[in-house]
Legacy VTK file of the C-alpha trace (Angstrom):
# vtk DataFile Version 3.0
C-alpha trace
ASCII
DATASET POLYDATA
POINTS 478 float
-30.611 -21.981 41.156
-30.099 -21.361 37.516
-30.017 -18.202 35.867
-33.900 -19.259 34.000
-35.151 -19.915 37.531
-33.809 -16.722 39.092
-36.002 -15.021 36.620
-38.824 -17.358 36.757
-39.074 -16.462 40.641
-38.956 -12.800 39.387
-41.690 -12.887 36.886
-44.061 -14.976 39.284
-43.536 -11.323 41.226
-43.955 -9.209 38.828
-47.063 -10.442 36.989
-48.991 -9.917 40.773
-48.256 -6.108 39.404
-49.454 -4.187 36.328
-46.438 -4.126 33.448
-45.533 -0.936 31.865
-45.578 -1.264 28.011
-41.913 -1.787 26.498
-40.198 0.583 24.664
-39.155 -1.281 21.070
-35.442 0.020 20.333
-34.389 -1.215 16.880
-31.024 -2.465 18.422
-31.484 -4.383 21.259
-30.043 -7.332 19.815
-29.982 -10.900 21.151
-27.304 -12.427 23.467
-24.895 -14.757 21.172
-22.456 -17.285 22.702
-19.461 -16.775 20.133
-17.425 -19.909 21.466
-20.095 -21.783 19.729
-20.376 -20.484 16.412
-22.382 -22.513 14.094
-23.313 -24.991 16.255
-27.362 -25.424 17.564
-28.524 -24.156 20.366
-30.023 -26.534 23.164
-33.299 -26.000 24.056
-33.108 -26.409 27.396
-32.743 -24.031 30.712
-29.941 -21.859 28.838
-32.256 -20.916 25.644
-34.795 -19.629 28.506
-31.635 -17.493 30.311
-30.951 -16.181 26.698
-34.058 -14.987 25.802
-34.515 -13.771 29.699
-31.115 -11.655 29.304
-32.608 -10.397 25.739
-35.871 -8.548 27.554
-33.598 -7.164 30.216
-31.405 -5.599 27.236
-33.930 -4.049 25.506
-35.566 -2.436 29.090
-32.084 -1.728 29.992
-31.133 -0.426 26.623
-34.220 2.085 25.803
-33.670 3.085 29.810
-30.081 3.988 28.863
-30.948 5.439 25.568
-33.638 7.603 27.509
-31.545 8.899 30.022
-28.234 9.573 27.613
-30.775 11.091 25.383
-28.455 13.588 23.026
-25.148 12.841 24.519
-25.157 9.201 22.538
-24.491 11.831 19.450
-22.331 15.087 21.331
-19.564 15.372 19.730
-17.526 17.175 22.360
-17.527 14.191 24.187
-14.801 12.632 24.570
-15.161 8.759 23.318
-13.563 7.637 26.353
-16.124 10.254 28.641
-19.118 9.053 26.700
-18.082 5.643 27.168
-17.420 5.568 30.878
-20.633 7.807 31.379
-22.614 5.325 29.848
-21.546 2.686 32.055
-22.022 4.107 35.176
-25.695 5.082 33.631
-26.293 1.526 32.901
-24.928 0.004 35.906
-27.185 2.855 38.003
-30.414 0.963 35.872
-28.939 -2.329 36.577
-29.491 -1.472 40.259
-32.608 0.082 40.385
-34.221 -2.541 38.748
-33.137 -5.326 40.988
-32.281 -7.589 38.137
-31.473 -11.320 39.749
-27.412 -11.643 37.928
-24.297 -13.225 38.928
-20.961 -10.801 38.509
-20.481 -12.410 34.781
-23.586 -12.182 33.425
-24.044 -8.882 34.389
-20.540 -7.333 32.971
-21.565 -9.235 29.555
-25.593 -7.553 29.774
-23.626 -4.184 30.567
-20.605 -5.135 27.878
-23.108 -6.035 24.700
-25.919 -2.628 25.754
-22.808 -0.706 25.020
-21.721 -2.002 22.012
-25.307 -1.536 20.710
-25.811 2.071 22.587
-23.049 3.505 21.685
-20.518 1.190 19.825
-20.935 -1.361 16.680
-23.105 -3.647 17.867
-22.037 -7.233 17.374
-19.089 -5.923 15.350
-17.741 -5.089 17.663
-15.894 -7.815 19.211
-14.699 -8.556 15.674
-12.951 -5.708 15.639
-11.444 -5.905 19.209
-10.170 -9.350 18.067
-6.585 -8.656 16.597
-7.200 -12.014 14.580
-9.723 -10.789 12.985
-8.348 -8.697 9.265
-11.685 -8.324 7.594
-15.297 -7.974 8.392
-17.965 -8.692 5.861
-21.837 -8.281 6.480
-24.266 -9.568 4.071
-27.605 -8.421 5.192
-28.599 -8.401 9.133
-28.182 -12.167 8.896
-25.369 -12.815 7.919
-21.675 -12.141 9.494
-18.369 -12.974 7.947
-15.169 -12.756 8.977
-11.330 -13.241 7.611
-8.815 -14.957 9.982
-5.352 -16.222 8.529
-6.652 -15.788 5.166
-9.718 -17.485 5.358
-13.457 -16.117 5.412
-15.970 -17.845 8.721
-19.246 -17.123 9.029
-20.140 -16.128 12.695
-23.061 -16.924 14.721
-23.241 -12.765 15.519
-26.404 -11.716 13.688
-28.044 -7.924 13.553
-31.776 -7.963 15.471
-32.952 -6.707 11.793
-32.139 -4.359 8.846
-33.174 -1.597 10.766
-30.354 -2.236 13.753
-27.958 -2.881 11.056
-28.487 1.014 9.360
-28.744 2.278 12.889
-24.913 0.859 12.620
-23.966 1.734 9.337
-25.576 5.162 9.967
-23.176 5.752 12.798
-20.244 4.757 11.441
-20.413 7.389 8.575
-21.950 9.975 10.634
-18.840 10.034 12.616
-16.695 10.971 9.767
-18.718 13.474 8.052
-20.643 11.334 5.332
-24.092 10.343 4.436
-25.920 7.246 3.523
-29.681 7.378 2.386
-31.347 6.212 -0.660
-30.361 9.297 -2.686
-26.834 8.469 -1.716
-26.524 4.556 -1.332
-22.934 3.560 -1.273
-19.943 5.158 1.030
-16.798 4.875 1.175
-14.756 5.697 4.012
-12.693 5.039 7.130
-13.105 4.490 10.586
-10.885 6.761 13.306
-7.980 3.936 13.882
-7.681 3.948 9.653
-9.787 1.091 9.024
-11.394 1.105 6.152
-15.061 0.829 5.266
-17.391 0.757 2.429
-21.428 0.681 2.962
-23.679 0.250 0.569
-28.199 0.091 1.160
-31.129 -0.843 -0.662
-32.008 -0.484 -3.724
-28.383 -0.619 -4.826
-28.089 -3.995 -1.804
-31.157 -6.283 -3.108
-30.470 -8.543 0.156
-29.976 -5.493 2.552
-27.651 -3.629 3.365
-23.765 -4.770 2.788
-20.750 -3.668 5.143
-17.134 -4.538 4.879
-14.559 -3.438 7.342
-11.117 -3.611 6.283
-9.009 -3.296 9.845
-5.941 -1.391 10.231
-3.036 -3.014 11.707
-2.116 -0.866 15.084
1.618 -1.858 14.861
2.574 -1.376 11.174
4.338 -4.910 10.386
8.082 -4.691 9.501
10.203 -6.800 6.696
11.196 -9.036 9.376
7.866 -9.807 10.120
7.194 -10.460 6.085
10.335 -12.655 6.119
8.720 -14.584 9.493
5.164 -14.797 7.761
7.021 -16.558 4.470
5.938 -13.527 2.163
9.155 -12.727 1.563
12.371 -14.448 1.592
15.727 -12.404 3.049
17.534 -12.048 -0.290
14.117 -10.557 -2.203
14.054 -8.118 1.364
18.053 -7.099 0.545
17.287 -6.861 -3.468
14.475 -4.824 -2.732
16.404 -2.271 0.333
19.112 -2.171 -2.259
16.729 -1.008 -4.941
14.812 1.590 -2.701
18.268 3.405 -1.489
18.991 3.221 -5.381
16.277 5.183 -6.304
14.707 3.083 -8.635
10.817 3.492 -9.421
8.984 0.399 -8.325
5.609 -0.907 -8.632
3.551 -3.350 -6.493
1.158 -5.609 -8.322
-1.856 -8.229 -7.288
-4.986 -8.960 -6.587
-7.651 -7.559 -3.963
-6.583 -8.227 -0.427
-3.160 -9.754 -1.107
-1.147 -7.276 0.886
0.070 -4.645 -1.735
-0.382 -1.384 0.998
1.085 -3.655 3.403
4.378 -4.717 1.227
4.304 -1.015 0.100
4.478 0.433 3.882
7.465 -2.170 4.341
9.589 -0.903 1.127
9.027 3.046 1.955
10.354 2.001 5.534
13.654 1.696 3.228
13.302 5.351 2.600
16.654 7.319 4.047
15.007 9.505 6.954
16.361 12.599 5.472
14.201 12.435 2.460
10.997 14.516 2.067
8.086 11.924 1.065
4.888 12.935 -0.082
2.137 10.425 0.460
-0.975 10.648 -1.557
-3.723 7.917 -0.788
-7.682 7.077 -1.327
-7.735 6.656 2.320
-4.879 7.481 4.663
-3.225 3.565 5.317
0.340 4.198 5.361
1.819 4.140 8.148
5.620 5.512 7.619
7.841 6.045 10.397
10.012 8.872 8.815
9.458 12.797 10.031
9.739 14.630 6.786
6.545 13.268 5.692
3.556 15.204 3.369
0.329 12.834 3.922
-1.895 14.264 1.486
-5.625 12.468 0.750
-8.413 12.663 -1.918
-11.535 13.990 -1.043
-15.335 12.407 -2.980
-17.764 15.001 -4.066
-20.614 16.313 -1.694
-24.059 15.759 -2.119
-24.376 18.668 -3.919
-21.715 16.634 -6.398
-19.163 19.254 -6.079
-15.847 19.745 -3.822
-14.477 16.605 -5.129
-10.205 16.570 -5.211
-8.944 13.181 -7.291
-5.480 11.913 -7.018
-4.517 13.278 -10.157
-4.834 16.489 -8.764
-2.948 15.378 -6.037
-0.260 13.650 -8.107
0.164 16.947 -9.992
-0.014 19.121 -6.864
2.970 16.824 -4.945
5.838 17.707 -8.068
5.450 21.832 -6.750
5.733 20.613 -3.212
9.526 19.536 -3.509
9.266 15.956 -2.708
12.434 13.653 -2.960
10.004 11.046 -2.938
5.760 10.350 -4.366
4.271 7.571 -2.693
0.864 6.981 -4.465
-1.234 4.136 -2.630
-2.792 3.383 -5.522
-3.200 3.957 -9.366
-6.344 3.542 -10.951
-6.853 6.380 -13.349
-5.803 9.057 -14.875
-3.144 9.632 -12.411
-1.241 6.861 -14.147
0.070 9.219 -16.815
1.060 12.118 -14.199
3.005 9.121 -12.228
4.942 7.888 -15.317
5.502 11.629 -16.332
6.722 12.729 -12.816
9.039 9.314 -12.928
10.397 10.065 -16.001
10.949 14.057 -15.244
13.421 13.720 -11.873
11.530 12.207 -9.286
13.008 8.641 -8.776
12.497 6.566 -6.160
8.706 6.964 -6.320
6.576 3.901 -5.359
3.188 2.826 -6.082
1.053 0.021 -6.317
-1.641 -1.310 -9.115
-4.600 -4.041 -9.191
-2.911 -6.914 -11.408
-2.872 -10.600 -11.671
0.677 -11.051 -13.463
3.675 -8.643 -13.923
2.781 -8.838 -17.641
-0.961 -7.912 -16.235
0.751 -4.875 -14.635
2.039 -3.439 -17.897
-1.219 -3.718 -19.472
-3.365 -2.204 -16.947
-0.589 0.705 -16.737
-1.058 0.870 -20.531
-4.993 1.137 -19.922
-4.966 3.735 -17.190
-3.058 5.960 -19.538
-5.590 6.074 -21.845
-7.964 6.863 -18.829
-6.489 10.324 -18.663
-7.914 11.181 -21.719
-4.823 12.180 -24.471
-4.900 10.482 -27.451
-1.703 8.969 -26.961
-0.566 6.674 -29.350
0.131 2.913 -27.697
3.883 2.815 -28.514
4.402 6.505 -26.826
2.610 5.026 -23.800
4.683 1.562 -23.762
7.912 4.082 -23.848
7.121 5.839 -21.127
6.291 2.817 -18.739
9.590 1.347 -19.788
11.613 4.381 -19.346
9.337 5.139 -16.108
9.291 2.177 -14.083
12.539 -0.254 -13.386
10.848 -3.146 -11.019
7.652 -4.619 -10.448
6.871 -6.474 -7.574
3.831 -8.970 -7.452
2.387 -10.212 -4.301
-0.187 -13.218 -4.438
-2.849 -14.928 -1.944
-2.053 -18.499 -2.597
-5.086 -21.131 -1.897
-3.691 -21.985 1.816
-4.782 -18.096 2.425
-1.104 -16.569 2.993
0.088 -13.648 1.309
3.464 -13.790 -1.007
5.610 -12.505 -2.836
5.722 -14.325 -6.459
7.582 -12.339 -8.707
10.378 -10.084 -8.851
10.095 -8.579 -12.058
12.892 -5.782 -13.911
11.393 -3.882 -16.685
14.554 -4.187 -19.291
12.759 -1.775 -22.134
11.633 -2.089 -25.064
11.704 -4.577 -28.073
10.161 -3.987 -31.077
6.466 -2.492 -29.568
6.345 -4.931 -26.316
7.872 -4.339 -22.929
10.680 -6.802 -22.295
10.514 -8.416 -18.526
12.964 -10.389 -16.789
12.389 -12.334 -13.502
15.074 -12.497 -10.984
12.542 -14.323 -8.575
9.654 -16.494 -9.153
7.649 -18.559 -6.400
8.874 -22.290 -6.417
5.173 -24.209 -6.823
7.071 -27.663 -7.015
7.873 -27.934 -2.946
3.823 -29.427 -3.079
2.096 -28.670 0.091
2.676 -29.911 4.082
-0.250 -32.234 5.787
-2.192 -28.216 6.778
-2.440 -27.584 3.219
0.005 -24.820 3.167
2.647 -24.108 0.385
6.010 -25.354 1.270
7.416 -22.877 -1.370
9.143 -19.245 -1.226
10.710 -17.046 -3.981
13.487 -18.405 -5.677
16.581 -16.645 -7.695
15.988 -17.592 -11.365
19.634 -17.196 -11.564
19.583 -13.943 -13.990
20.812 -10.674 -12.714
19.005 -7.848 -13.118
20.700 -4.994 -15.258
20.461 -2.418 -12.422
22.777 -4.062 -10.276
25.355 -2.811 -11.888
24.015 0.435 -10.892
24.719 -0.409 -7.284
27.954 -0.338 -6.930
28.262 2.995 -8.695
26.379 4.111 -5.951
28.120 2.470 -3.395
25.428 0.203 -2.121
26.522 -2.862 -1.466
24.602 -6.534 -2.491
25.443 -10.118 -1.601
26.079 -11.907 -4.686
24.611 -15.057 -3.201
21.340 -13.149 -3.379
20.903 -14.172 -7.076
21.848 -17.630 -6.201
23.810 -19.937 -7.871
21.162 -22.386 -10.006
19.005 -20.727 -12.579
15.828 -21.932 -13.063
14.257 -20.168 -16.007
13.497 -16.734 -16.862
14.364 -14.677 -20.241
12.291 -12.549 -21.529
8.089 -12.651 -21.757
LINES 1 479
478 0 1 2 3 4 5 6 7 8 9 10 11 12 13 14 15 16 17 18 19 20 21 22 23 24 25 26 27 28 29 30 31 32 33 34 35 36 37 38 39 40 41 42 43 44 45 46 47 48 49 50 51 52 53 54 55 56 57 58 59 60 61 62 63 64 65 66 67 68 69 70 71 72 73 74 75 76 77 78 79 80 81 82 83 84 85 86 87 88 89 90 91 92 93 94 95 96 97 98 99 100 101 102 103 104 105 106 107 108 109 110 111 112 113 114 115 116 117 118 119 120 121 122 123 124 125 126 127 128 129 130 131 132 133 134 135 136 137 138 139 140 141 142 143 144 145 146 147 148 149 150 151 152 153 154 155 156 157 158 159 160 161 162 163 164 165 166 167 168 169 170 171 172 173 174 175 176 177 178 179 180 181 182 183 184 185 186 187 188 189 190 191 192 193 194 195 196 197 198 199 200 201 202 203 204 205 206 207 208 209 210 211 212 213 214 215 216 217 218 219 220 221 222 223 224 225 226 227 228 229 230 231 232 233 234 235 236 237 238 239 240 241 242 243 244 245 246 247 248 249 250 251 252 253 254 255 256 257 258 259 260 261 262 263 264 265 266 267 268 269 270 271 272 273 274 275 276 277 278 279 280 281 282 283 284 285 286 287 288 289 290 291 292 293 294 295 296 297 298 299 300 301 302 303 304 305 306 307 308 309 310 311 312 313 314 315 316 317 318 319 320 321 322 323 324 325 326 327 328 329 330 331 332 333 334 335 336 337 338 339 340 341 342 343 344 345 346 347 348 349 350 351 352 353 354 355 356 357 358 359 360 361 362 363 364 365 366 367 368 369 370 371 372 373 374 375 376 377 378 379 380 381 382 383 384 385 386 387 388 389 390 391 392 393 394 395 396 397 398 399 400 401 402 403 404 405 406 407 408 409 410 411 412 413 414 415 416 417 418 419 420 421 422 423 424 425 426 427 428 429 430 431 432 433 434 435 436 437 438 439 440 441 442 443 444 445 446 447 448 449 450 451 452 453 454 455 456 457 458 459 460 461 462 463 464 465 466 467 468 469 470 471 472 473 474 475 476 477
């Protein structure tokens, strides 16, 4: 007998006896069959089952709901207590009602009234799924999601806008923000580090957006870089090399291309003896020294006060004795306290920037600067990137959806009023593509040396000279 007739034969029961009205719970959401995304449903006995399973969710779900009653939102609970309380709860109304299911269906009815009750709803087995990087919602229909690189639309779907701010509401709630129409957009992160940015009606004219940037639970290492192709093994020695050397270095690209990731993998470089002061949007770094100061901004309330910036921060770190200043990001007026703080001791300091081009990254440096509000004249500015900052670093997502490495820039100085680059690696383009339309290429030597090597071996670190290769291929100065 089929899982439609089971409940037929119950029905045909029940409808001898008067029905209790239902309770409507905004997100009782309908059973989805993710192995067969995109693809129609039959209507046949298994569109009956799935529409039987979605009535015993929602009875099952407002019974659980009804019983937890404020525990759902106690926050002395322990996540783990709350969770396995809410089983047995469900399991207990499982049982009482005599509801006709095999072993399987009824761990995946008890599986998705959780997720809706008490966890993300149909996000999350997205974020379960270590495939998954990136989760994008656009509106209660629609949910995306980024494997390998590449963006998928799900067949997952919220039960309506309502079950979809039910979700977003809980997220923030849990780390101290607010969402409502006097305060449409947040921006924050989840408890594992993820991060995650809301925004509602009226600002979302579609309904409400959510993206869900994942954090990695194992913090990926160079050789795993070298492994994925974002890196080749010489551009991993040049850059260990440069880190121990204590030169200032800045990682450029675009959104999403791996710049926090590439910058966790150089301050792994970092001698463990070092004190390191971390200063972030949202805490993402995940450095394996001890001697570590993690130090994150804070937004204004809703009163629009109690707001801390990363300038502040960035100013704050050079009292705090730090042998190294890790900013995760520059996109202000911190830009000038970074160059300043470069330029006044503290080398070795790492950072990254949103740029399309090393030559990009000089320019948006130049306009962040002016951000902080001194009337700075544009050659005093060009000085002090030059004298501040010794390589850049530019990471790429190429069309086949990996992440790498395309440019090894060194910041010679100055000529005239321009900033004089010089690549010792560029990404070889000519190796075409293999039959899964992914680059053949890596980074490639252009054959010129960069100036600080020199600087090495006063410092006794050593370099291989076939790092630089053998063949140049270009370069000179931009």
């Amino acid at each position: 007998m089929t899982l439609a007739d089971r409940f037929e034969a119950v029905r045909g029961q029940e409808s001898k006896q008067p029905v209790a009205p239902r309770t409507e719970i905004p997100w009782a959401g309908k059973a989805q069959n993710e192995s067969a995304w995109n693809e129609p449903t039959p209507k046949d006995h298994s569109a009956e089952a799935n529409d039987a399973l979605s009535a015993v969710k929602e009875r099952a779900g407002a019974s659980l709901y009804e019983r937890m009653g404020s525990r759902i939102t106690d926050s002395s609970l322990d996540e783990a207590e709350l969770h396995d309380y809410a089983k047995g709860e469900l399991r207990a109304i499982i049982e009482e009602d005599e509801i006709p299911l095999s072993s399987g269906e009824r761990q995946r009815l008890v599986q998705e009234i959780l997720d809706d009750v008490i966890g993300l709803g149909p996000l999350q087995k997205f974020l379960a799924d270590d495939a998954v990087t990136e989760v994008m919602v656009n509106g209660p229909e629609k949910i995306y999601v980024e494997r390998g690189g590449k963006l998928f639309l799900t067949g997952s779907r919220f039960t309506s806008e309502e079950h979809l701010r039910r979700i977003i509401e809980r997220i923030v709630t849990k780390v101290g923000r607010r969402i409502d129409e006097s305060s449409p957009l947040v921006d924050a992160r989840l408890s594992d580090g993820s991060r995650v940015n809301a925004i509602i009606p009226p600002l979302a004219v579609n309904g409400s957006s959510l993206t869900i940037r994942k954090f990695g639970q194992v913090p990926l290492t160079v050789n795993d870089l070298i492994g994925f192709g974002t890196i080749s093994p010489e551009i991993a020695e040049l850059l260990n090399a440069c880190v121990h050397a204590r030169l200032n270095i800045i990682v450029s690209g675009g959104t999403g291309t791996g710049k926090t990731t590439l910058l966790n993998v150089l301050s792994s470089f970092i001698p463990a003896d070092e004190r390191i002061v971390t200063i972030e949007d949202a805490v993402e770094l995940q450095l394996q020294q001890e001697h570590i100061v993690r130090l994150e901004s804070r937004p204004r309330n809703i009163e629009g006060k109690g707001e801390i910036s990363i300038r502040e921060l960035v100013r704050n770190s050079l009292r705090m004795r730090p042998d190294r200043i890790i900013v995760g990001e520059v996109r202000g007026g911190e830009t000038l306290d970074m160059l300043q703080a470069m330029n006044t001791g503290h080398d070795g300091s790492i950072s990254t920037v949103h740029a399309n081009t090393p030559r990009d990254a000089i320019a948006r440096l130049e306009t962040l600067v002016l951000m902080a509000g001194m009337d700075l004249p544009l050659r005093a500015i060009r000085e002090q990137i030059a004298s501040a900052v010794n390589l850049i670093v530019h990471i790429s997502r190429l069309r086949d959806g990996t992440r790498r490495v395309t440019h090894v820039t060194e910041v010679q100085g100055m000529e005239g009023d321009v900033v004089t680059l010089q690549d010792a690696f560029t990404f070889d383009y000519s190796a075409g593509m293999d039959a899964n339309g992914r680059f053949l290429g890596r980074p490639i030597p252009t054959g010129v040396r960069p100036r600080f090597v020199d600087h090495f071996a006063e410092l006794g670190i050593a370099l291989s000279p076939a790092v630089f290769g053998n063949s140049p291929i270009g370069g000179g100065y931009r």
